[in-house]
N, C-alpha and C positions, 0 to 999 in steps of 0.2 A: 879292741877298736884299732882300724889302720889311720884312721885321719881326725881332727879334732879340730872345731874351730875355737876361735879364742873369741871373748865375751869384748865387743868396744863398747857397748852403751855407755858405760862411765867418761870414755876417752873422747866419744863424740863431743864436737863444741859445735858444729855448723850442719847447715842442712844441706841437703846435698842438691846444689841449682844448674846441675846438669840437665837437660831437658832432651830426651832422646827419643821424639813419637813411636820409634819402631821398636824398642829395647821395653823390658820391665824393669822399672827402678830398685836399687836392691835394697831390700829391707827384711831383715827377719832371719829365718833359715832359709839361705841361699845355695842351690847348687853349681857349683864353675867347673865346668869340664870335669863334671864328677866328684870332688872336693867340696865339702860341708865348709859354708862361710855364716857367723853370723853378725850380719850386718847391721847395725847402730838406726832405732827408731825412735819414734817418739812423736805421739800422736796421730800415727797414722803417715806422717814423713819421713820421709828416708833422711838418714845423715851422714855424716863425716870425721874422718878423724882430721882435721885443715893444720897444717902446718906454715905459718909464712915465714918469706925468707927470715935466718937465722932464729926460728924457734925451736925446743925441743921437748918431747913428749916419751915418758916411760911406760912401758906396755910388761907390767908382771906377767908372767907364763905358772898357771895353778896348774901345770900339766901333769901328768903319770912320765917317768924319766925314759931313758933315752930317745930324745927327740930324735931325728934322723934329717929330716926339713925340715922348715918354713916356711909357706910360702901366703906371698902377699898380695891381693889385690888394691894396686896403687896406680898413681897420673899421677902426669905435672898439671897446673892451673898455668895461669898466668905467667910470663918470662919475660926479663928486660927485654931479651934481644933471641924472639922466637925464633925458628927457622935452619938453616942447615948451620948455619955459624952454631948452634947450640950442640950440633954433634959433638959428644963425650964431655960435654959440661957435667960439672959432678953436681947434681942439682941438691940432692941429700946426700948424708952418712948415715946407715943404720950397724950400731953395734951391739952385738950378742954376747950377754953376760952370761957367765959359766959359775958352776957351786962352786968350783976351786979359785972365785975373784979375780981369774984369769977375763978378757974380755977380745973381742973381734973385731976390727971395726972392716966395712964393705960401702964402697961407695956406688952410690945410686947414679949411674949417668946417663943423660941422655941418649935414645938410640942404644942403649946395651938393657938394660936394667927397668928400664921403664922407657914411655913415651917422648918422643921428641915435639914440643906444642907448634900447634900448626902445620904440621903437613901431614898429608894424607895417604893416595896410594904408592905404594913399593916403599914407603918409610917405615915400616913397622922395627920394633925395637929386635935386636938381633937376637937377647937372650932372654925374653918375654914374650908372653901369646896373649891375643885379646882372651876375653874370658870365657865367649862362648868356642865353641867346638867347627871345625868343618863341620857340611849339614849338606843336605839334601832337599833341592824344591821338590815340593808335589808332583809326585808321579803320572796324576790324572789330571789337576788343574792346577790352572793360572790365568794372572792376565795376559790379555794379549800380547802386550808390549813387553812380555821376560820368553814370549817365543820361544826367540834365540837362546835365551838363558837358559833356559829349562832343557836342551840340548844337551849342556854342558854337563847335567847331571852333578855337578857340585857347587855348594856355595860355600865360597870361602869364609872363614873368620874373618869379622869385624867389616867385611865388605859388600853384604847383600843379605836385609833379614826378611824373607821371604814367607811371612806370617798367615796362617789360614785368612781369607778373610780381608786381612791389611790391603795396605797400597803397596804397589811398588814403586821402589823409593830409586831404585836402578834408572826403571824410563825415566822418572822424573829429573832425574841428573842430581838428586840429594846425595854427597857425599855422605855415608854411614860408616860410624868408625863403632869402636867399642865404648862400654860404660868404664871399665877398667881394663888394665893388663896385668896379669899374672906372672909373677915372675917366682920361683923358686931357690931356696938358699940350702947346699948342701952340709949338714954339723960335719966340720971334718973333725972334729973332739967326739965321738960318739960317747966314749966312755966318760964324758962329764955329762951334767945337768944343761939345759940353757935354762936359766930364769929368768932372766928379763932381755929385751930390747929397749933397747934406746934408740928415738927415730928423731934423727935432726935436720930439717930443710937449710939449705944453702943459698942456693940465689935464684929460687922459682918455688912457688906456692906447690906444693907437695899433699895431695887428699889420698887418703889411706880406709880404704870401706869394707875392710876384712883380712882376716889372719887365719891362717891355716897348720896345724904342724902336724907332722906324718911320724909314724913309729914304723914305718917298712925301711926297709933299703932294697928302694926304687925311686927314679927321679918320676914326682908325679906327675909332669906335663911333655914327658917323651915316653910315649907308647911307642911297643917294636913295629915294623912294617905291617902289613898288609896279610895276614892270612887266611885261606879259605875256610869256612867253618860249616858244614853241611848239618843239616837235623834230619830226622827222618820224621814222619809224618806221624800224627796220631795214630793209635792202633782204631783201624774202622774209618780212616776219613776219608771221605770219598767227594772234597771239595777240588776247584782249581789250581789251590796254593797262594791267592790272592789277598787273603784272611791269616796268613801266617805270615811272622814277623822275627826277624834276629836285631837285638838289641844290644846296645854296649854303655857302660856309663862313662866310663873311665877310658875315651877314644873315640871313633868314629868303627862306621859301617856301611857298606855300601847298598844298596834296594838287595832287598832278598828279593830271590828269582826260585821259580820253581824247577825242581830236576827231573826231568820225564824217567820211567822207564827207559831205556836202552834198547834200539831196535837189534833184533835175534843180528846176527852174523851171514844169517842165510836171506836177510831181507832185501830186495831186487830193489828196494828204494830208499835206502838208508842214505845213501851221499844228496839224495833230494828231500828231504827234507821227513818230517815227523810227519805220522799216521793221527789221524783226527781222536781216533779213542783211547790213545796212549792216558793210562791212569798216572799220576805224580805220585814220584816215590820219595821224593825227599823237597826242601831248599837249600835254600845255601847264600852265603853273602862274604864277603871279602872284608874282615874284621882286622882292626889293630886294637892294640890295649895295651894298658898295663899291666904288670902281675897281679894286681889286685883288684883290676877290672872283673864287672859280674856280666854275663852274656846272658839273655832272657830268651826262650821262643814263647813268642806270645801268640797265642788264635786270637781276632780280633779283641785286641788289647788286654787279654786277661792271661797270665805267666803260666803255662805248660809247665816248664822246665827252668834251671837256672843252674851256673858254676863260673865258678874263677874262672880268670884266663887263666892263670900259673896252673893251675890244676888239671885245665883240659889241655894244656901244651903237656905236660909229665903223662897223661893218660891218651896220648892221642891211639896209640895201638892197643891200649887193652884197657879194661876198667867198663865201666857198663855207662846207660845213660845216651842217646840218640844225639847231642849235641855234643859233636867231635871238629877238633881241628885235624882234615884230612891231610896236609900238605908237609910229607916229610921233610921235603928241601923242593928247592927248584935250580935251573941252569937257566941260564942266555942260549940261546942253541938257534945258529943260522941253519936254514931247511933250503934245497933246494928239489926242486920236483921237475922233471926228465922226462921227455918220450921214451918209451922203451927201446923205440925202434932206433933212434939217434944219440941219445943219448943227451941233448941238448936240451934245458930251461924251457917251458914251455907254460905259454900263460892258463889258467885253471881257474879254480875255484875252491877252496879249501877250509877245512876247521880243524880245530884240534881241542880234545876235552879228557880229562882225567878217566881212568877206567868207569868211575862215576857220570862222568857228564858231565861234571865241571868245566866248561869252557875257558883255556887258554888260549885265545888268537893273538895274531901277529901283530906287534907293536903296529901303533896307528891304525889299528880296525879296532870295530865295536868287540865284544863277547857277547850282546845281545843289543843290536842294533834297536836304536829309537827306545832306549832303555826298555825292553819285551814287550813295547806296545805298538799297535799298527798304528799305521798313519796315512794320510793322502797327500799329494800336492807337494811334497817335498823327498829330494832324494838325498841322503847324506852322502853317494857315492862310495862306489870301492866294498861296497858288503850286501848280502842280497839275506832276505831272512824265509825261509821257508817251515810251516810249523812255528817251531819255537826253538828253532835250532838257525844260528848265522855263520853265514861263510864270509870268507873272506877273498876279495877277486887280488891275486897277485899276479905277477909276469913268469912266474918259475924262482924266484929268490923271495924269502922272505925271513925275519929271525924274529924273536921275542921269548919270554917265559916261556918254560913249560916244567911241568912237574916230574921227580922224579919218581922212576917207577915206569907202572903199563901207559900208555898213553894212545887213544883211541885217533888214530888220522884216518878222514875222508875226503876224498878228492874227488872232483868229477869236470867234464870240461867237454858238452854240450851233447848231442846224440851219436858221435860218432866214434869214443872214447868207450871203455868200458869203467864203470866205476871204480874207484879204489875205496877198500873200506878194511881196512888193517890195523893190529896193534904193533907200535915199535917200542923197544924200552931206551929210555932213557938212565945213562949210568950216570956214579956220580962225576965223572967223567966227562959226559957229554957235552959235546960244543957243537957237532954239527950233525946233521941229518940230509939221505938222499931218497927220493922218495920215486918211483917209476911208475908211469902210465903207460898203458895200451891200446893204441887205436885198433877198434874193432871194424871198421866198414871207413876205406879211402873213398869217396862218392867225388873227389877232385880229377880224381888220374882218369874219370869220365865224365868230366864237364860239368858238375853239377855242385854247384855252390849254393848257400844257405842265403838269409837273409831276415830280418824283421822290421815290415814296414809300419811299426807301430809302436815309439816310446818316448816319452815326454820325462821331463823334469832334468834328467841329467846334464853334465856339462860333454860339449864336443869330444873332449880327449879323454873324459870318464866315461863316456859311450865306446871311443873306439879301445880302450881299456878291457872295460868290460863283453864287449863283441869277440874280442880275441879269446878271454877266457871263456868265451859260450861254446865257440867256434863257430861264429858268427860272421858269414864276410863279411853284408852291407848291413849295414842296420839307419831305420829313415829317425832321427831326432823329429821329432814335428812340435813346431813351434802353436801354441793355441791359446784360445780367452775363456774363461769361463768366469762371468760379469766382469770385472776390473783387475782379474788377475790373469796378466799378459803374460807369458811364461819363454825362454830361452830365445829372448830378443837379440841378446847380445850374440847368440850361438849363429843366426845368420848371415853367410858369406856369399849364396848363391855359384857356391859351387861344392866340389866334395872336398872331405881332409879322408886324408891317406896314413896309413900307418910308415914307420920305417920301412917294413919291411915289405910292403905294399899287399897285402894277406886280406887287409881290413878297410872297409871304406864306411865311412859315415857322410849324410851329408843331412843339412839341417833345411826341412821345409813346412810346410804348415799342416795341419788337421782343422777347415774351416768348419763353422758347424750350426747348426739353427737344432732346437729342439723337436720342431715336428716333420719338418722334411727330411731330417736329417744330418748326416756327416759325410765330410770327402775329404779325402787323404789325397793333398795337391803336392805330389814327389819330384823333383829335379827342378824345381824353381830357381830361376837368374834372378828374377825379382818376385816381390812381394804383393801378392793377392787378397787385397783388402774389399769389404771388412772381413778379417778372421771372425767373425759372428757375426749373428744379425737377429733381431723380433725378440731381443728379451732374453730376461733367466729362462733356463739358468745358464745360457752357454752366452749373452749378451750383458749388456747393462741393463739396469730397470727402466723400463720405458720405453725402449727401444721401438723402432718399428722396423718392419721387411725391408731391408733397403735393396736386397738382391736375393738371387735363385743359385743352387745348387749346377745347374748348368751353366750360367754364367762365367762363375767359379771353375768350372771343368775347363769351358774354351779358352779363358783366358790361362791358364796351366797347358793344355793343350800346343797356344801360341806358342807357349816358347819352351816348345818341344819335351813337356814335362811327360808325367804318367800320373792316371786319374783313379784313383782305386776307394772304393765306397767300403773305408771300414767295419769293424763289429758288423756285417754285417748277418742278417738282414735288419737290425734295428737301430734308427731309426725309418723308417720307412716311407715316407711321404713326397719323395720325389727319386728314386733310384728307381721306379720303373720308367719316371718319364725319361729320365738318362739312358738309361739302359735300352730303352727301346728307339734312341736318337742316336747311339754309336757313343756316348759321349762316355762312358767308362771302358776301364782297360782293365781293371780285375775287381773281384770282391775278394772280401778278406776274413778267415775266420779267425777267433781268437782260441775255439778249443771248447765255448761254450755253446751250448742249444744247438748238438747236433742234429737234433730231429729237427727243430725248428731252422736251419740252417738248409737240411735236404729238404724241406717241404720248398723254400724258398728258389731255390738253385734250382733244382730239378724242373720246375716250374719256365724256369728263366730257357734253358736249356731244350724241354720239350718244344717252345715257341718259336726254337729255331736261331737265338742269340748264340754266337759264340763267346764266351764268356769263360777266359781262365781264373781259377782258384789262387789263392795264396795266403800267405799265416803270414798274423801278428801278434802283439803280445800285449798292446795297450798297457804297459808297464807307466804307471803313476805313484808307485812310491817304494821301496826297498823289500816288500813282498813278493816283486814277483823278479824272476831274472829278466835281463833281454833273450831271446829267443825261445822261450818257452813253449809258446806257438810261431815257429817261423815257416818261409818261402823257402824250398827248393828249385831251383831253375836250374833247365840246360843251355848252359850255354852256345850259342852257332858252332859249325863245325870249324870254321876260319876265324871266331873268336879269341883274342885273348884277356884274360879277367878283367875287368872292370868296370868304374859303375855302369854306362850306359850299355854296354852289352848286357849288364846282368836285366837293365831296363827292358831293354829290346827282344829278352826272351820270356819276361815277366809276360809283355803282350802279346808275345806271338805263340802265348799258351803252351811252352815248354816247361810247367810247373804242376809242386804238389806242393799241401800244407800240410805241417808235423806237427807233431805235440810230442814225437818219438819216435813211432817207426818207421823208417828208409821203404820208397814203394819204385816198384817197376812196373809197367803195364806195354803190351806190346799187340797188337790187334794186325795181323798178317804183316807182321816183319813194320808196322808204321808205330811211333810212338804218342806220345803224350803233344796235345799240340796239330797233328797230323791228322789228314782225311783218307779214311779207309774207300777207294772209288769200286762201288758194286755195279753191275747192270741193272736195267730199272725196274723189274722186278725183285730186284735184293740178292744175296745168298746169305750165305756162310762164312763167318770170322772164326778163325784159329785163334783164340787169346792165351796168352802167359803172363800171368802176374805175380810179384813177388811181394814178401815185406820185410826186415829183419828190423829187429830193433837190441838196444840193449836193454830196453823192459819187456816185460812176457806180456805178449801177447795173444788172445784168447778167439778173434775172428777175424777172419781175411774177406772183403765181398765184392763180388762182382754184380758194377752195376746197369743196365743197358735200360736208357729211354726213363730213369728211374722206378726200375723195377731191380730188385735181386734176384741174378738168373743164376748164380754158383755160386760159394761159400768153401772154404777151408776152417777148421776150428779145431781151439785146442781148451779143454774147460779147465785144466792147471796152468794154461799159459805158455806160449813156446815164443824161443826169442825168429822163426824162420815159417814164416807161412807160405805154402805155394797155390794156385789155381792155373790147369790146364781145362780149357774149355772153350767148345764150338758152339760159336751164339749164331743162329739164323736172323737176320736182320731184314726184314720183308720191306721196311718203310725206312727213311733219311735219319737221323738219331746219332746218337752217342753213347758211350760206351767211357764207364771211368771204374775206379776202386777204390776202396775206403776201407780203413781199418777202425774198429770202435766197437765198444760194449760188448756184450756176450758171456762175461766173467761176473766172478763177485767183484763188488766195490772197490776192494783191497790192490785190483789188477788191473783196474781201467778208469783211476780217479789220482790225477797228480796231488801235489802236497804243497801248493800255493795258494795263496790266500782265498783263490777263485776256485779251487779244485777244479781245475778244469780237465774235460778228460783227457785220455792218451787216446789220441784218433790222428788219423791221417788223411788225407782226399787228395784224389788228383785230380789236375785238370783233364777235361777228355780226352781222349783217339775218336773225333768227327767221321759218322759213316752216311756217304753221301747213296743216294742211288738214281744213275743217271741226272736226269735237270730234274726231279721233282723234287719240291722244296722240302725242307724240314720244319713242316708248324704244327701246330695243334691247336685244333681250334678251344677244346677247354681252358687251356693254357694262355693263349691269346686273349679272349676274355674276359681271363683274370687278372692280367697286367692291364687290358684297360680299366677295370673299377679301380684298381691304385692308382693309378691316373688320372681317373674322375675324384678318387679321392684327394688327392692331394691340390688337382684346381679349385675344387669347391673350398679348401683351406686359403688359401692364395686369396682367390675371390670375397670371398665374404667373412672370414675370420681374422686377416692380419690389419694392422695398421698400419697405413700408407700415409704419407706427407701429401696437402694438398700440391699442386703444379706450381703455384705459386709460394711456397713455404720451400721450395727444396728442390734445388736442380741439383739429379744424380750425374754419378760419371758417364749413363749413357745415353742424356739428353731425353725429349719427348714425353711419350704419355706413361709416368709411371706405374701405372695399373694392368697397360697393357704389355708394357716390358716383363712385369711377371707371370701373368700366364702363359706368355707367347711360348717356352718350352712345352709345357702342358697342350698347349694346341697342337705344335708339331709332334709330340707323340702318340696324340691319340689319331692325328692324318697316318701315321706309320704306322701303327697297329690296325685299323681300319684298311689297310692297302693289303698287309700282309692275311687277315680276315678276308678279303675278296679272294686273295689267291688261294689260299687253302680251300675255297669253295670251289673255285675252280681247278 
């Protein structure tokens, strides 16, 4: 036996009138941070051992001999003169009689030894711990109000008991301390007896609710740090890792997490993230303890396995048994990570994990953001999670732990980088680490800069942070509601923030949005375009009604010289044809998802004769997915030099593609992207060259004229370099674009973000005019106006409107007729443009 408690029932004289709604009162056999207490009852009440000033009580010890500790579960009660004046007041003397009549005496003082009465947080006794353990909230639930808390992943002793079920005692503003504190007393007389104590209060009431005494030498309330403990999985389990558990008595531990297999070394996407069918080959959790702590792996609650810490620290390299402590030693090791080509710190993206996958990132980033679970509506900043693997966004400097031995670094730093994905060894030695990247395709030294018009939650300088490591120039923050949660209010200045170095632009505008007509991403705003919503959930408040149109919104964005871009598109759907066929948008935007649904929609838009450039976003809402994921390439003017509104000014004038990964060129008789090919009015023949590289493999290259596929390049293992030379006959007005997407297995044309969105690219067209006859189609025409029809019949007869008298809007008059009036003038423009195609 290592630890034994001692018997008070006899000793008890008082009952114990501490009242703690969130704590279990101690009675009976009790366990304190592991340590067997047993605590004084009778009748079903808990009691005490109560000491008042100047009383004293003898405690026989019937133990088995050489004791090694003591230890006590004790408080002060009552005190003349509570408070910080009682620092090191000797409240009691407890002395330790020895077989040889020799005796101890050790004074109990406040703040050292036990509690100091009446105060609370940052006063805890310096050589005492309350009695329960650090702990951990619910991993899945809470209430609302520990949110925040649950963030934090720990709850400290004696300051937050966070009980299935319970209240929280935190929102409420209840200070919660402990029922006792634990203090421990080392025999430095080993080789005597103790047989008794002697416990004498001084000048504060002194309760004493259990005894503890230990035959190890080990101090039992300081367990060593922190080390990693991996398990391997049942033989045959073929669960999540969810269901499995590592336990400790004698310490803390932190959420076991599951260990994926390890992507091959040859895998084109290992620095983005984990593969969807990766099986779990182990878990693992970050254990402290004593020597004589037992570690359990439980499957939903029932003990697989179990051993000493001391035992599994002596056997960590051999001896049999799936629960091992992996972590020979560790260093401090500052990393810094380099262009290859400069040699200079360069901002990225990075992880670092044990040859196992144990995850050690850099001091102040997660190891597994949002403790391994997704989340929406909040950004914790500075770490992006993909799979089930998190990176950490640094500037090029970063240090922290890392374990000695193989140590697995991936780097990666947006599409135009080639991934890093290497082992470096750490010696026992090491202190610092240089780490080099490679840019694979310059797309700057020809005017073509990146962008992503589409992400929410982050902060300004965490956007333009994180932009840099995408390789990211502009990125749009967009400010938006969705019912009562108003989102990065603070972040608008109506104009841009700039990086140092001026590389990077962010600037924060809105995403307004109604559920059935739709979304509009209102870019370069001076001021603020209210209401950011409108008609209700979910993008409004409950009850809301239409107080305004999607065009509306546009013009006034328009006013003050902004750029109008109709998100995720094509869905929501209910008023972007009427825009669209008004002039009033300046791009659409795809995310990477529903490409087909995407080209059914575009192509459409296109055949009817709108010019209408493409561009990528990324609608990043929470640490899943990066910025730029899906972004905007634009060329900038020839007389441009970078910045946000130029990058504006070529977003509209149709000098753009959208990525998800590979870089495209298209070239239609020496004109580009943006540009009108001029035939005679019978039509001819276009020379086209299109290109694509990326640094993932890619499997089709297409060329598309009028939306049709008139040539193709493919590669069914994937190739990072597609070409397409090809002479299209263009008889009638049309367009002409290229798109990169699908044609492979899953594995080669499916990212590894929470959305899997694919690896596709699209550009905006090369416009081929022939002579003055128009470019429409009459199917196509058409069909934008039944969207059109569709979306006034919603307006008209399904929304709720404030009567005239109940509610003067901002633009005065009949507000019924203010709403459909876009819908009118589109279906007069599509009706005009239908005459002409007939004639």
């Amino acid at each position: 036996m290592d630890y034994q408690p001692i018997d008070l029932n006899s000793h008890a004289n008082a009952d114990d009138e501490v009242e703690l709604p969130y704590a279990e009162a101690w009675r009976g056999k009790v366990l304190a941070r592991g340590l067997p207490f047993l605590a004084p009852e009778s009748g079903g009440r808990a009691r005490v051992l109560r000491l008042e000033p100047g009383e004293t009580r003898t405690v026989a010890l019937d133990t088995a001999a050489d004791v090694r500790t003591i230890t006590f579960a004790h408080r002060t009660g009552g005190h003349a003169d509570p408070g910080f004046t009682a620092l090191n007041r000797v409240t009691a003397v407890y002395r330790f009689g020895f077989s040889d009549g020799e005796s101890l005496r050790v004074p109990i003082r406040d703040g050292f030894e036990i509690d100091i009465p009446s105060l609370g947080w940052g006063m805890q006794p310096s050589l005492a711990v309350p009695d329960e353990s650090d702990s951990l909230p619910d991993r899945d639930m809470g209430a609302f109000a520990d949110a925040g808390g649950r963030q934090t992943e720990v709850v400290g002793a004696g300051r937050w008991s966070d009980r299935p079920g319970g209240p929280s005692f935190r929102a409420q503003g209840v200070e919660t301390r402990p029922r006792y504190f634990l203090w421990s007393w080392t025999n430095p007389r080993p080789e005597h007896d103790v047989v008794h104590i002697e416990l004498e209060s001084s000048e504060a009431v002194v309760e004493v609710g259990g005894i503890c005494v230990g035959f190890l030498d080990e101090h039992p309330l300081l367990p060593e740090p922190a080390r990693v403990v991996t398990a391997e999985v049942p033989p045959g389990y073929t669960g999540d890792g969810s269901d499995l558990e590592i336990t400790v008595d004698r310490g803390t531990v932190t959420y076991t997490t599951p260990l994926l297999r390890q992507p091959d070394a040859d895998d084109p996407f290992s620095a983005w993230g984990d593969a969807q069918d990766v099986k779990v080959a182990a878990v693992y959790a970050r254990v402290s303890s004593t020597g004589s702590g037992t570690l359990r792996l439980e499957a939903n609650g029932e003990t697989v396995e179990q051993a000493r810490w001391a035992e599994l620290v002596e056997r960590r390299s051999h001896g049999s048994g799936s629960l091992r402590v992996n972590e020979v030693g560790r260093n401090w090791v500052r990393t810094k990570i380099v262009d290859d080509a400069t040699g200079q710190p360069i901002a990225c993206r990075v992880n670092f994990t044990s040859a196992d996958g144990v995850p050690y990132q850099p001091h102040g980033h997660h190891h597994h953001v949002n403790g391994d679970r997704p989340s929406w509506n909040f950004d914790v900043g500075a770490d992006v999670r993909l799979g089930r693997t998190t990176y950490a966004y640094v500037d090029g400097r970063c240090e922290g732990w890392l374990p000695r031995g193989q140590v697995r670094v991936r780097v990666a730093k947006g599409f135009e980088y080639e991934p890093v994905d290497q082992l470096v060894h750490v010696g026992d030695e090491t202190r610092e680490l240089t780490l080099r990247i490679k840019r694979a395709y310059d797309l700057g030294k020809d005017g073509w800069y990146s962008g992503d018009t589409h992400v929410h939650f982050v902060s300004s300088f965490g956007g333009l942070k994180e932009a840099a490591a995408e390789g990211v120039s502009v990125v749009h923050l967009l400010q938006s509601q969705w019912g009562n949660l108003f989102t990065n209010i603070e972040d608008f200045l109506g104009r841009p923030v700039v990086s140092d170095d001026g590389q990077t632009v962010l600037y924060t505008s809105q995403e307004n949005r109604q559920h059935f007509l739709g979304h509009l991403s209102l870019l370069g705003l001076t001021e603020p375009v209210m209401p950011w919503s409108t008609d209700g959930p979910e993008e409004a408040e409950m009850g809301g009604g239409l107080d305004t149109t999607l065009s509306d919104w546009a013009d006034r964005c328009r006013s003050q010289g902004g750029t109008v871009v109709v998100p995720h598109f094509p869905l929501p759907l209910g008023e972007q044809a009427a825009m669209i066929a008004t002039d009033r948008v300046d791009a659409v935007e795809s995310l990477g998802l529903w490409p087909d649904l995407m080209y059914l929609h575009y192509y459409r838009y296109l055949n009817a004769g709108y010019r209408l450039p493409i561009n990528g976003g990324t609608d990043k809402m929470s640490n899943d997915v990066p910025i730029g994921m899906s972004r905007t390439y634009v060329r900038l003017g020839e007389h441009d030099d970078f910045g946000y509104d130029a990058w504006c000014r070529a977003l509209r004038a149709g000098r753009s593609y959208m990525s998800s990964g590979p870089l495209l060129s298209l070239f239609a008789d020496g004109r580009s992207l943006g540009d009108t090919v001029h035939l005679p009015e019978n039509g001819g023949t276009v020379a086209v060259v299109a290109t694509a590289r990326s640094i993932f493999p890619m499997c089709r290259l297409e060329l598309v004229h009028n939306g049709r596929v008139v040539a193709s390049s493919e590669n069914e293992a994937g190739a990072h370099e597609l070409t397409i030379h090809e002479n299209v006959r263009c008889d009638r007005p049309g367009w002409l674009a290229v798109r990169v997407g699908g044609g492979g297995p899953e594995s080669l044309t499916l990212h590894r973000d929470v959305w899997r969105r694919s690896i596709m690219a699209h550009t905006s067209p090369v416009y081929i005019a022939c002579g003055e006859r128009p470019a429409t189609d009459r199917r196509a025409l058409e069909d934008v106006l039944a969207l059109i029809e569709r979306g006034r019949s919603y307006v008209e007869h399904r929304v709720a409107a404030a009567a005239a008298d109940a509610a003067l809007h901002h633009h005065g008059g009949d507000h019924r007729a203010f709403l459909v009036k876009p819908f009118d003038q589109a279906r007069a423009a599509v009706q005009a443009r239908l005459l002409l195609a007939e004639s």
